[in-house]
TORKOL-4160 file (C-alpha; in steps of 0.2 Angstrom, whole numbers, padded with zeros to 4 digits, m for minus):
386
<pt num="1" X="0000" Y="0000" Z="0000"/>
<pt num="2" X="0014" Y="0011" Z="0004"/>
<pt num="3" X="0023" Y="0009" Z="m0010"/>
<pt num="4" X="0009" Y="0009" Z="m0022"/>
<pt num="5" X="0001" Y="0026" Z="m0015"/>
<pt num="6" X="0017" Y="0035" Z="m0017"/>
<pt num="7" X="0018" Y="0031" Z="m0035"/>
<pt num="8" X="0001" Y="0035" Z="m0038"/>
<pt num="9" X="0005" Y="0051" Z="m0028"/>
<pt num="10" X="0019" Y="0055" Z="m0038"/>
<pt num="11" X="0033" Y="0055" Z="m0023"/>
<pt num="12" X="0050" Y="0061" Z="m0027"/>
<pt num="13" X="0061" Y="0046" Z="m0033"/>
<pt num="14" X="0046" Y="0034" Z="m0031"/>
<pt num="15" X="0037" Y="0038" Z="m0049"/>
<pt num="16" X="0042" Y="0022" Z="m0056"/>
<pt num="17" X="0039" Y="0009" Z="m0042"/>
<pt num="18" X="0019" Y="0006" Z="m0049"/>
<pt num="19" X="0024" Y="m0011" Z="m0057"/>
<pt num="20" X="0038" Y="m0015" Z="m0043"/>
<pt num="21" X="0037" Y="m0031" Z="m0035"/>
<pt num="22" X="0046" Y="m0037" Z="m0019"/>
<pt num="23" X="0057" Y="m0049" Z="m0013"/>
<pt num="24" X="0048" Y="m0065" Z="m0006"/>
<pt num="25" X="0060" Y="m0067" Z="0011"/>
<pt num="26" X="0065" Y="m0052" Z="0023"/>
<pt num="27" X="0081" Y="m0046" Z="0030"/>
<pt num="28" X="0078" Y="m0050" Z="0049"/>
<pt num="29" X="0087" Y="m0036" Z="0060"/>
<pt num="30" X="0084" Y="m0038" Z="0079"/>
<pt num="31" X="0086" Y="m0025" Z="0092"/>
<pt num="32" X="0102" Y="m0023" Z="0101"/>
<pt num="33" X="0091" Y="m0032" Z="0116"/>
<pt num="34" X="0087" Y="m0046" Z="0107"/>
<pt num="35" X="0071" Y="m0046" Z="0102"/>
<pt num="36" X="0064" Y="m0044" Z="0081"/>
<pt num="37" X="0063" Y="m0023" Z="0077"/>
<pt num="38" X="0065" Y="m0024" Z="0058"/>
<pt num="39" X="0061" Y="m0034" Z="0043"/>
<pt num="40" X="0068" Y="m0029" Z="0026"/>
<pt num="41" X="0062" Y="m0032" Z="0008"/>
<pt num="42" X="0068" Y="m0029" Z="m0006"/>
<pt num="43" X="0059" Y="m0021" Z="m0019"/>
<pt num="44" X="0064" Y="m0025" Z="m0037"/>
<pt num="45" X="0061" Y="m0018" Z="m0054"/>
<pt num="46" X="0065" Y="m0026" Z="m0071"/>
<pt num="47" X="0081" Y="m0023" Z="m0069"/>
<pt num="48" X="0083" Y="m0029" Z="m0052"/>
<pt num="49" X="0085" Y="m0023" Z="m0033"/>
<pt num="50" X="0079" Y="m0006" Z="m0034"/>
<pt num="51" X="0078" Y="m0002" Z="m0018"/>
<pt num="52" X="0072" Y="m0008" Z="0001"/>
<pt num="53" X="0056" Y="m0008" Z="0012"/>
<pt num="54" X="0058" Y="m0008" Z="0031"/>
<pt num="55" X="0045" Y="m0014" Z="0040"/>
<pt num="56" X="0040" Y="m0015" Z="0059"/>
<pt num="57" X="0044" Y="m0032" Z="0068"/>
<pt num="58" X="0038" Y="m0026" Z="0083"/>
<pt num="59" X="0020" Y="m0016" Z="0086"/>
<pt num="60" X="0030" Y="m0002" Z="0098"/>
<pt num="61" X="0038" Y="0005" Z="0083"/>
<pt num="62" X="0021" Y="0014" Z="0079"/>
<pt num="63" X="0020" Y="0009" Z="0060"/>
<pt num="64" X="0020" Y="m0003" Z="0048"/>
<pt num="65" X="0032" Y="0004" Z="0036"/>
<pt num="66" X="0046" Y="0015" Z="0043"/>
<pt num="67" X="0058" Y="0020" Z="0029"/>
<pt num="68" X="0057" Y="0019" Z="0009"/>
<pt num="69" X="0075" Y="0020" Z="0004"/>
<pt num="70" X="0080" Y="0022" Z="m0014"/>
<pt num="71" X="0094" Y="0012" Z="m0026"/>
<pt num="72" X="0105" Y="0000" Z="m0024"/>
<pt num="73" X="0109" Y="m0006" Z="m0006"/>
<pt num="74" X="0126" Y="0000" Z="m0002"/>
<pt num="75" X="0132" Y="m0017" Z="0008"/>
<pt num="76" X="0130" Y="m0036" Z="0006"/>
<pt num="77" X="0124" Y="m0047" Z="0020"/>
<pt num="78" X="0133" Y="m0062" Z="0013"/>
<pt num="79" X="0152" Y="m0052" Z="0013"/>
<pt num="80" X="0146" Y="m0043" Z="0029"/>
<pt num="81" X="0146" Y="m0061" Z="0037"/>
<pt num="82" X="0163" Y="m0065" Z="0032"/>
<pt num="83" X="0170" Y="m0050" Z="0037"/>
<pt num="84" X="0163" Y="m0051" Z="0054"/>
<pt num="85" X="0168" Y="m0069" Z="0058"/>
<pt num="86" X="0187" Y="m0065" Z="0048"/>
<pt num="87" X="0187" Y="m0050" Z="0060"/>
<pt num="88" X="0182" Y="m0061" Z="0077"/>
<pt num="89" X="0195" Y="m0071" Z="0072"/>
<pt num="90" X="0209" Y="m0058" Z="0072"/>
<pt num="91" X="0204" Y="m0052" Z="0087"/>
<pt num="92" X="0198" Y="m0067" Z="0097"/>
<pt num="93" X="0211" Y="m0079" Z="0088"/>
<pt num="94" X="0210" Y="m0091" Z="0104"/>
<pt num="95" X="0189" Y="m0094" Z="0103"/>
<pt num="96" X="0179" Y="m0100" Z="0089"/>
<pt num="97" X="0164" Y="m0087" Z="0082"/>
<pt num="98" X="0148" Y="m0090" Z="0076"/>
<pt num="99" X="0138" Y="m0077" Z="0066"/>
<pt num="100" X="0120" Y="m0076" Z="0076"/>
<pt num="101" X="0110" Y="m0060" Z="0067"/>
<pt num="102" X="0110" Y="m0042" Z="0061"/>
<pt num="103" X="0106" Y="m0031" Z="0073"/>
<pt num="104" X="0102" Y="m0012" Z="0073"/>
<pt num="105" X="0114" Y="m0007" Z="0086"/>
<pt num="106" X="0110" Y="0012" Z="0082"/>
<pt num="107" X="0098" Y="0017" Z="0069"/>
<pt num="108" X="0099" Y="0016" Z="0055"/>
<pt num="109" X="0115" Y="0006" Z="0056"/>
<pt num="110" X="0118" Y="m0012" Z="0055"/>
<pt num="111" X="0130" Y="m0022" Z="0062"/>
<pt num="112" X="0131" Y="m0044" Z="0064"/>
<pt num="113" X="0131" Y="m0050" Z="0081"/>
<pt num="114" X="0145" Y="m0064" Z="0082"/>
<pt num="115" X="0142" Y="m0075" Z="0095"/>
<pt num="116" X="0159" Y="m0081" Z="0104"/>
<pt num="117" X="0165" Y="m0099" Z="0111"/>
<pt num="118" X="0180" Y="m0107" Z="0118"/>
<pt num="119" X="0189" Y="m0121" Z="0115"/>
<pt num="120" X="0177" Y="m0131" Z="0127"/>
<pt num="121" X="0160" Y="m0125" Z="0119"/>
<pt num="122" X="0157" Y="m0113" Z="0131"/>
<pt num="123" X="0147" Y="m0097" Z="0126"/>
<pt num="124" X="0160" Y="m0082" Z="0130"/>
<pt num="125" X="0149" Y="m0070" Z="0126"/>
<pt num="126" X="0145" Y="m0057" Z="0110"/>
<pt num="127" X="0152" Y="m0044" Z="0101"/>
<pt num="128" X="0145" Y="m0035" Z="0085"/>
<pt num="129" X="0155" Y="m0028" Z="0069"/>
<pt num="130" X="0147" Y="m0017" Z="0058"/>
<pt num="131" X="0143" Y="m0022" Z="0040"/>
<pt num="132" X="0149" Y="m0007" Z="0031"/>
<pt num="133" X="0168" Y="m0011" Z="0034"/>
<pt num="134" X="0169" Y="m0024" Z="0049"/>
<pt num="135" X="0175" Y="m0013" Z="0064"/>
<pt num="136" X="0169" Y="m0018" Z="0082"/>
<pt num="137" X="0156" Y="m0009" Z="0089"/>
<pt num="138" X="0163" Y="m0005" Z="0104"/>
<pt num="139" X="0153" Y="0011" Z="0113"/>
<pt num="140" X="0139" Y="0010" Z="0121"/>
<pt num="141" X="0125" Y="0023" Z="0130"/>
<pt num="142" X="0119" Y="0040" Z="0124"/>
<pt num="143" X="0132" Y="0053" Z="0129"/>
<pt num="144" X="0127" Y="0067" Z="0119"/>
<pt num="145" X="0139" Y="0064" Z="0105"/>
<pt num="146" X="0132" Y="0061" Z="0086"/>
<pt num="147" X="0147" Y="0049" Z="0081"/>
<pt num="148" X="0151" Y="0028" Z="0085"/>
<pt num="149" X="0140" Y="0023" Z="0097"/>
<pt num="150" X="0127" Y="0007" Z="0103"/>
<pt num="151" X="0109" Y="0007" Z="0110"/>
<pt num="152" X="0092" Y="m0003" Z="0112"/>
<pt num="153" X="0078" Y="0004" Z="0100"/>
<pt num="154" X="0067" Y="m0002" Z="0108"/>
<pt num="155" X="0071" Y="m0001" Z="0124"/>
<pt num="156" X="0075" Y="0019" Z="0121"/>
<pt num="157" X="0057" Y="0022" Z="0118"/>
<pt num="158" X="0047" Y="0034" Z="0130"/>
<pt num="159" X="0038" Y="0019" Z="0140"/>
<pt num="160" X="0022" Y="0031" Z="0142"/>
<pt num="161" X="0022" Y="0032" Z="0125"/>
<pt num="162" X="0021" Y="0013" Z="0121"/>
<pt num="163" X="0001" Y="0012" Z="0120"/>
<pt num="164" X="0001" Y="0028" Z="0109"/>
<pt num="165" X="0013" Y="0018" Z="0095"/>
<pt num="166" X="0004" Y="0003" Z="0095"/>
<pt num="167" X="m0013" Y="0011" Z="0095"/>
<pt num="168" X="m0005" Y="0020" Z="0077"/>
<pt num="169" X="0001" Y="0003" Z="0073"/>
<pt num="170" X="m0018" Y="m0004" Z="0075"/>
<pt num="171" X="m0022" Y="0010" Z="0066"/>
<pt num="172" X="m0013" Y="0006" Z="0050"/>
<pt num="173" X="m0020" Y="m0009" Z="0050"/>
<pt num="174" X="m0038" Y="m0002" Z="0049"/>
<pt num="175" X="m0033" Y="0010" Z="0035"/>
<pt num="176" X="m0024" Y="m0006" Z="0026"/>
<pt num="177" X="m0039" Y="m0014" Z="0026"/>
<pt num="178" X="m0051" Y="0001" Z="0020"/>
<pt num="179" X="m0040" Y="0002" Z="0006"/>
<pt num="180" X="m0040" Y="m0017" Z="0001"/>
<pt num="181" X="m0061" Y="m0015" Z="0000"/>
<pt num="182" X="m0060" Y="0003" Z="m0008"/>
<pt num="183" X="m0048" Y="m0002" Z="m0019"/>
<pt num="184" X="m0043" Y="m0021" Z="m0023"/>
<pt num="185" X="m0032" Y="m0020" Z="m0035"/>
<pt num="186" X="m0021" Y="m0011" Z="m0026"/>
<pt num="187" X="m0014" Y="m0026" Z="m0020"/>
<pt num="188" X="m0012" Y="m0034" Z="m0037"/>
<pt num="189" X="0004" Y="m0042" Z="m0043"/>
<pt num="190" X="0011" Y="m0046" Z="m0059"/>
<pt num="191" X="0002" Y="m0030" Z="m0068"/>
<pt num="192" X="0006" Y="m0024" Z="m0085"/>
<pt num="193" X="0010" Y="m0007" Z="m0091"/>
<pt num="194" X="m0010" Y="m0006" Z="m0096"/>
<pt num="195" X="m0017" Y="m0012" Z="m0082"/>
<pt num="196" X="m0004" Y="m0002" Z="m0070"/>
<pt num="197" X="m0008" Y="0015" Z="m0078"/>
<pt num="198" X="m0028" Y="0010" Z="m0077"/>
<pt num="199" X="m0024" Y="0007" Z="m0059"/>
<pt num="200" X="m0016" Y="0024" Z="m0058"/>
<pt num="201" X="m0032" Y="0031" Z="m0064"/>
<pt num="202" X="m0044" Y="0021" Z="m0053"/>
<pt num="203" X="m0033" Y="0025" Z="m0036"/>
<pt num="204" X="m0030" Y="0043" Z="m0040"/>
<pt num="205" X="m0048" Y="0046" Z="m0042"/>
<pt num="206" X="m0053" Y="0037" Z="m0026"/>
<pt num="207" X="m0039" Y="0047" Z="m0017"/>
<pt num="208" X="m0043" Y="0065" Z="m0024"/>
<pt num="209" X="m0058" Y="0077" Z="m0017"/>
<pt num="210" X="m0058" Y="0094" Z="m0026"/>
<pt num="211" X="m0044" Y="0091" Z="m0034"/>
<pt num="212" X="m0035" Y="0088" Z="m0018"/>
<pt num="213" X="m0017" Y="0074" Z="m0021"/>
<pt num="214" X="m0017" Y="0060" Z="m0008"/>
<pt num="215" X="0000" Y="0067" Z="m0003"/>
<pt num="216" X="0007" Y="0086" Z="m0001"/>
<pt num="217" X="0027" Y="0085" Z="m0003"/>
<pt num="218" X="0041" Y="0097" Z="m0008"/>
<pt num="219" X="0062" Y="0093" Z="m0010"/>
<pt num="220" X="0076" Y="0101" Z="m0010"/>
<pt num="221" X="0086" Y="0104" Z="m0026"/>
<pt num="222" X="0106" Y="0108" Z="m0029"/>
<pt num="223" X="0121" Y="0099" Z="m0028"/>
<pt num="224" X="0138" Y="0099" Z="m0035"/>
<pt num="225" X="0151" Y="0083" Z="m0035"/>
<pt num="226" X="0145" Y="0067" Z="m0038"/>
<pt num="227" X="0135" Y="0067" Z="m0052"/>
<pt num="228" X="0132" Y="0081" Z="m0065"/>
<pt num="229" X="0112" Y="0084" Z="m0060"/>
<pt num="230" X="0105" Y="0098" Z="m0048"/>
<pt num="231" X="0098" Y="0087" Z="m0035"/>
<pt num="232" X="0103" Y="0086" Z="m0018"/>
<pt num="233" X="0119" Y="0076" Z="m0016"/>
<pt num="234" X="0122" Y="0062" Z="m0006"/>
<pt num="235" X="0140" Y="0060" Z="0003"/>
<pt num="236" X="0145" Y="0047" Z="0013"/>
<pt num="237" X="0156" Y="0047" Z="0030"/>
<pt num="238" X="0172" Y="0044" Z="0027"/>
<pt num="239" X="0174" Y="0034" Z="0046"/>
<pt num="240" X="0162" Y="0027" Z="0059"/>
<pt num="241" X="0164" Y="0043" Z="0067"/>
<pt num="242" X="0160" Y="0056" Z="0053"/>
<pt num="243" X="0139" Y="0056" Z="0051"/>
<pt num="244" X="0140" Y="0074" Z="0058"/>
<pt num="245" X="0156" Y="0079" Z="0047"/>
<pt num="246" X="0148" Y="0071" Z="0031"/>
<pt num="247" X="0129" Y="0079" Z="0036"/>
<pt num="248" X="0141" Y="0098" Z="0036"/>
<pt num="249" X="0148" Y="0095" Z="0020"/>
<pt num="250" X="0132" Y="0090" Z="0011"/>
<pt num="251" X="0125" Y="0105" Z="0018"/>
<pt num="252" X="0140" Y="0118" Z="0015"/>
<pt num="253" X="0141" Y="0112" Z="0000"/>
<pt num="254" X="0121" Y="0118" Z="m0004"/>
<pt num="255" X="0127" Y="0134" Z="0001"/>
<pt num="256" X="0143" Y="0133" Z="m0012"/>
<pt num="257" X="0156" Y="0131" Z="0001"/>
<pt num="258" X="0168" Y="0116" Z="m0004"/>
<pt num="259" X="0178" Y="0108" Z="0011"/>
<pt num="260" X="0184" Y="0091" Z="0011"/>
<pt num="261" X="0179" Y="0081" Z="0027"/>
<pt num="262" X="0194" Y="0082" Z="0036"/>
<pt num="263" X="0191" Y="0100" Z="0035"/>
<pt num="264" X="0176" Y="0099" Z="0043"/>
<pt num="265" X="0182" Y="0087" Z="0057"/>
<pt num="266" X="0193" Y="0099" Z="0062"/>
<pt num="267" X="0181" Y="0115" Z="0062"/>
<pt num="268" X="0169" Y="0105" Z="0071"/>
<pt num="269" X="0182" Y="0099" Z="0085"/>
<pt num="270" X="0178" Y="0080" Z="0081"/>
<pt num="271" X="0185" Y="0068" Z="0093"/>
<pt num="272" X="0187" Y="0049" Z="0091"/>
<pt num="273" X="0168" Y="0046" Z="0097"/>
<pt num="274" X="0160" Y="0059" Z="0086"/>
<pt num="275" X="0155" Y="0076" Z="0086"/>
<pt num="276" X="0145" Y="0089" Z="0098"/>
<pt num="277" X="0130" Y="0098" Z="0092"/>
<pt num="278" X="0140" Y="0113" Z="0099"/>
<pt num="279" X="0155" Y="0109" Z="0087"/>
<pt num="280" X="0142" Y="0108" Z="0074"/>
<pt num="281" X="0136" Y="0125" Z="0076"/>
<pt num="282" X="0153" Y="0133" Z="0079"/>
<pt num="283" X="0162" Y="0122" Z="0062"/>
<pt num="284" X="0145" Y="0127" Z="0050"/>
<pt num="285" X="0148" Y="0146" Z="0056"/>
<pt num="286" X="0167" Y="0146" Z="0056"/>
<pt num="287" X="0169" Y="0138" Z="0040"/>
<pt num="288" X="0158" Y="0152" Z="0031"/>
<pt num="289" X="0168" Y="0165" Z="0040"/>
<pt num="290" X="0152" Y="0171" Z="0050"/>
<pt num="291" X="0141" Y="0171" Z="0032"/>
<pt num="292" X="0129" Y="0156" Z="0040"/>
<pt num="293" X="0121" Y="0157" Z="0055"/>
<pt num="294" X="0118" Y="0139" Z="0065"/>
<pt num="295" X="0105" Y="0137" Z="0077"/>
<pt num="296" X="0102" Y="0122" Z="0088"/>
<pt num="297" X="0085" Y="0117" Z="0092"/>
<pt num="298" X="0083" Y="0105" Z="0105"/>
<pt num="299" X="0065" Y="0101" Z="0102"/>
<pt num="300" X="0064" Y="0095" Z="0086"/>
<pt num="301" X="0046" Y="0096" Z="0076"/>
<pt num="302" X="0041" Y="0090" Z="0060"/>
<pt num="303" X="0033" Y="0107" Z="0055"/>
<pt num="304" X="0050" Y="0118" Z="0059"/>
<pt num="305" X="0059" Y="0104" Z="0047"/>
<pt num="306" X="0044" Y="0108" Z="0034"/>
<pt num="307" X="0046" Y="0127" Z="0038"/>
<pt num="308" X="0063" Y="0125" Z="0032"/>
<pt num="309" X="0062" Y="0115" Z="0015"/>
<pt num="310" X="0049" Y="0128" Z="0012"/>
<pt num="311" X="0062" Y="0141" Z="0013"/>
<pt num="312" X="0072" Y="0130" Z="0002"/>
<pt num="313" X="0087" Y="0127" Z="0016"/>
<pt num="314" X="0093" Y="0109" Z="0020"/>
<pt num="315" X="0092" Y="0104" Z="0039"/>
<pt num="316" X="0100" Y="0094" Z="0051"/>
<pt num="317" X="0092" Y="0080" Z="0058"/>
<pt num="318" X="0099" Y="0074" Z="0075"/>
<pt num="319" X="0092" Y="0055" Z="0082"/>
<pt num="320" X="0102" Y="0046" Z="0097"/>
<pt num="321" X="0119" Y="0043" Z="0092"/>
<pt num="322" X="0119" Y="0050" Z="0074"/>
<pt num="323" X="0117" Y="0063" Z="0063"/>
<pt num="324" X="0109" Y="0065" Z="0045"/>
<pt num="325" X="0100" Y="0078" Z="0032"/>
<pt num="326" X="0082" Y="0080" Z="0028"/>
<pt num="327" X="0080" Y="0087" Z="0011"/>
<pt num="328" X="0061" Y="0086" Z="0009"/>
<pt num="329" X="0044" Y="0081" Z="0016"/>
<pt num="330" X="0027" Y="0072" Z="0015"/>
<pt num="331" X="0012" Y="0074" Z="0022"/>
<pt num="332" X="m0004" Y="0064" Z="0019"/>
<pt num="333" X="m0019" Y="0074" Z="0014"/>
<pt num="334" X="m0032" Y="0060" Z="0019"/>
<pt num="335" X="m0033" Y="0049" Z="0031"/>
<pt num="336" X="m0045" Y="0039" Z="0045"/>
<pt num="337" X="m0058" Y="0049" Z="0057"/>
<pt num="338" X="m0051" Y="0053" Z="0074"/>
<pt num="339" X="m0033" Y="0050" Z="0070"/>
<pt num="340" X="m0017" Y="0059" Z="0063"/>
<pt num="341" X="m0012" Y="0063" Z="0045"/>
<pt num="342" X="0005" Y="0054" Z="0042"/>
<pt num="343" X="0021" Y="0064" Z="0042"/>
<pt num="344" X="0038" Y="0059" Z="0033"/>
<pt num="345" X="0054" Y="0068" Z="0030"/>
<pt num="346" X="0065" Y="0064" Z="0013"/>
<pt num="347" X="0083" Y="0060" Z="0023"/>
<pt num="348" X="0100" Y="0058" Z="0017"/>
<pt num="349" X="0109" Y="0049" Z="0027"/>
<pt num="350" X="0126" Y="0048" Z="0027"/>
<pt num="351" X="0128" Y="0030" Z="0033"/>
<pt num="352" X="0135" Y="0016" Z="0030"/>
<pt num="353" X="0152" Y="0027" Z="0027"/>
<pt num="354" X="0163" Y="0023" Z="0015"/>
<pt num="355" X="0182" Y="0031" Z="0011"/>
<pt num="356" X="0174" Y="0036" Z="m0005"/>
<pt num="357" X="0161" Y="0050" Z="m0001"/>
<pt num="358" X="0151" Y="0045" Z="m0018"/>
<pt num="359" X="0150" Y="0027" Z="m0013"/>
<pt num="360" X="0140" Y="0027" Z="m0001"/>
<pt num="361" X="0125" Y="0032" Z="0011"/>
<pt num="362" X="0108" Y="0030" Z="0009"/>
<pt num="363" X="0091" Y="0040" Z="0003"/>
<pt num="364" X="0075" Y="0036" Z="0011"/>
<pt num="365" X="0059" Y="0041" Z="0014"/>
<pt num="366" X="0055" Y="0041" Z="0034"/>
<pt num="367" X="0040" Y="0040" Z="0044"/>
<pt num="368" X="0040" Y="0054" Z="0056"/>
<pt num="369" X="0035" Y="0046" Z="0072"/>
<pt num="370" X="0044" Y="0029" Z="0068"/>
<pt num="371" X="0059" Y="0037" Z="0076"/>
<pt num="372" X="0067" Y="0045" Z="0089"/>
<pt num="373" X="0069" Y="0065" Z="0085"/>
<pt num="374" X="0082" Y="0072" Z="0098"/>
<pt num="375" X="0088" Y="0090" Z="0088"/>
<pt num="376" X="0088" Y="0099" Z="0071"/>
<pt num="377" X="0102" Y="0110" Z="0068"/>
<pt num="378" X="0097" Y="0125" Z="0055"/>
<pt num="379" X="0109" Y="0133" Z="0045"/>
<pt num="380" X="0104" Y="0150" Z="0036"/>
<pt num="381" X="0111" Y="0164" Z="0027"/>
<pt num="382" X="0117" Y="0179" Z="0042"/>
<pt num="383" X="0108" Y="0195" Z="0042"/>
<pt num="384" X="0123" Y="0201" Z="0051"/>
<pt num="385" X="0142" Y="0199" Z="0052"/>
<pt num="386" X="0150" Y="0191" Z="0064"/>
């Protein structure tokens, strides 16, 4: 349904996912505690995996669906297996490892947890390497950095706020099932190019009242290094530690201001855990020699974010442990009696990191309350001179 309502909506990057199918078995991901948080599908196209699905394993994330994320995944679970157990090995030469399951050890980003024995048989305990280039996850807790660190999604959530996320979760169901008796071929596989347009045609009535589009959206535009097109660009972190850095180039780089992320490191005063939302502000304002102002926002909302594509400025998007941009947003224009209109923001994400800055990251559409929103950082043209 998701997928299908966003085509027909005509969602940036999603406008050619009507005759998209998806792959019959999930990724599992488990939550740093142990229990299931994610499944992952592929979704796939004529020409193969054209992007990726993740759904809610459990009912506390509030939503079916949490991200859409576009292209080609940037890591393959079958070489991320080997490197974790080659890595075990170096490290813990005198024990024998055994990969157990990917794990979401601080979201978005995926590590294996290996599973360690000794010579007797004897459970020794677990460690997790991350998939993107095999390094040991090795901090753990919140400590106000944005950088390398590990926590329980699910055990991070605002316990009073439990009921309210699976009450939305219930919800979704609901509206699934409106829409499979308003509209039963929405659900339909294996459609042709005929019958997918007619199916276009059918939905977009049912969905439209004065004229009115199932979705309200806008996205940023600009970017210079990767590829020769105007959008937004993606860069990835050149280190585990560098989502902050690579978030400050992507957006000094929207505001024509070319540094390479070492640059940046250094303006922003980024230590071997990560960087401070106060080095943040200080690097984006010293690197522009007072030209941009950076104001830190504590209490992040959906609408300021939207506020801000409006204006046509890129934002920073703080959750626990990591930082990313948010380039655009969507907001459904119809939805169930008595309940909330759903909310996404268009992220770039930075991870997984790659010593190439056009090699990885991600793109993805996000559900709004799926996550956990701990600051924005907003960086706009000075009326004054510092």
């Amino acid at each position: 349904m998701t997928v299908r309502r966003s085509w027909a909506g005509g969602t940036e990057d999603l406008r050619d996912w009507g005759e998209a199918d998806f792959s019959p078995k999930a990724l599992e991901i488990y939550d740093l505690n142990g229990e299931p948080l994610f499944y992952e599908f592929g979704v796939l196209g004529r020409g193969g995996e054209i992007g990726r699905i993740k759904t809610a394993a459990s009912r506390l994330v509030g939503t079916g669906v949490v991200a859409v994320e576009q292209g080609e995944r940037r890591w393959d679970p079958e070489t991320a297996i080997k490197m974790a157990l080659n890595r075990a090995k170096e490290l813990y030469p005198r024990n024998t490892a055994e990969a157990k399951e990917f794990v979401c050890y601080c979201y978005p980003k995926i590590g294996i947890r290996v599973e360690l024995y000794n010579s007797k048989g004897r459970e020794k305990g677990s460690v997790i390497f991350d998939v993107s280039d095999g390094s040991q996850v090795t901090e753990f807790g919140d400590e106000g950095i944005e950088g390398q660190m590990a926590y329980s999604f699910l055990d991070s959530l605002d316990a009073q706020e439990g009921h309210a996320r699976m009450s939305r979760y219930d919800v979704e169901d609901k509206e699934l099932e409106a829409a499979r008796e308003r509209t039963p071929r929405l659900f339909d596989r294996d459609l042709g190019k005929d019958e997918i347009q007619k199916l276009k045609v059918e939905f977009t009535l049912q969905s439209s009242y004065a004229l009115i589009p199932f979705y309200s959206s806008r996205v940023l535009k600009y970017g210079p290094r990767c590829t020769p097109h105007d959008c937004f660009e993606l860069y990835a972190q050149q280190t585990n530690v560098y989502c902050a850095v690579a978030t400050g180039q992507m957006i000094l780089d929207f505001y024509r201001r070319y540094f390479d992320q070492t640059a940046i490191a250094a303006a922003m005063g980024t230590g071997a855990s990560g960087t401070s939302n106060s080095g943040q502000v200080a690097g984006y304002e010293s690197l522009s020699n007072g030209c941009l102002d950076a104001t830190y926002d504590g209490s992040a909302d959906w609408a300021e974010a939207k506020a801000e594509i409006d204006a046509n400025r890129p934002v920073k998007s703080g959750i626990p442990g990591h930082a990313r941009v948010c380039t655009g947003w969507k907001r459904q224009n119809f939805w169930l009696f008595g309940t909330q209109p759903k909310k996404w923001l268009r992220i770039h994400d930075p991870w997984p990191w790659n010593s190439n800055i056009c090699n990885g990251g991600a793109v993805y559409w996000e559900d709004w309350d799926s996550v956990t929103h701990t600051n924005f950082i907003y960086v706009r043209h000075a009326t004054t001179s510092h």
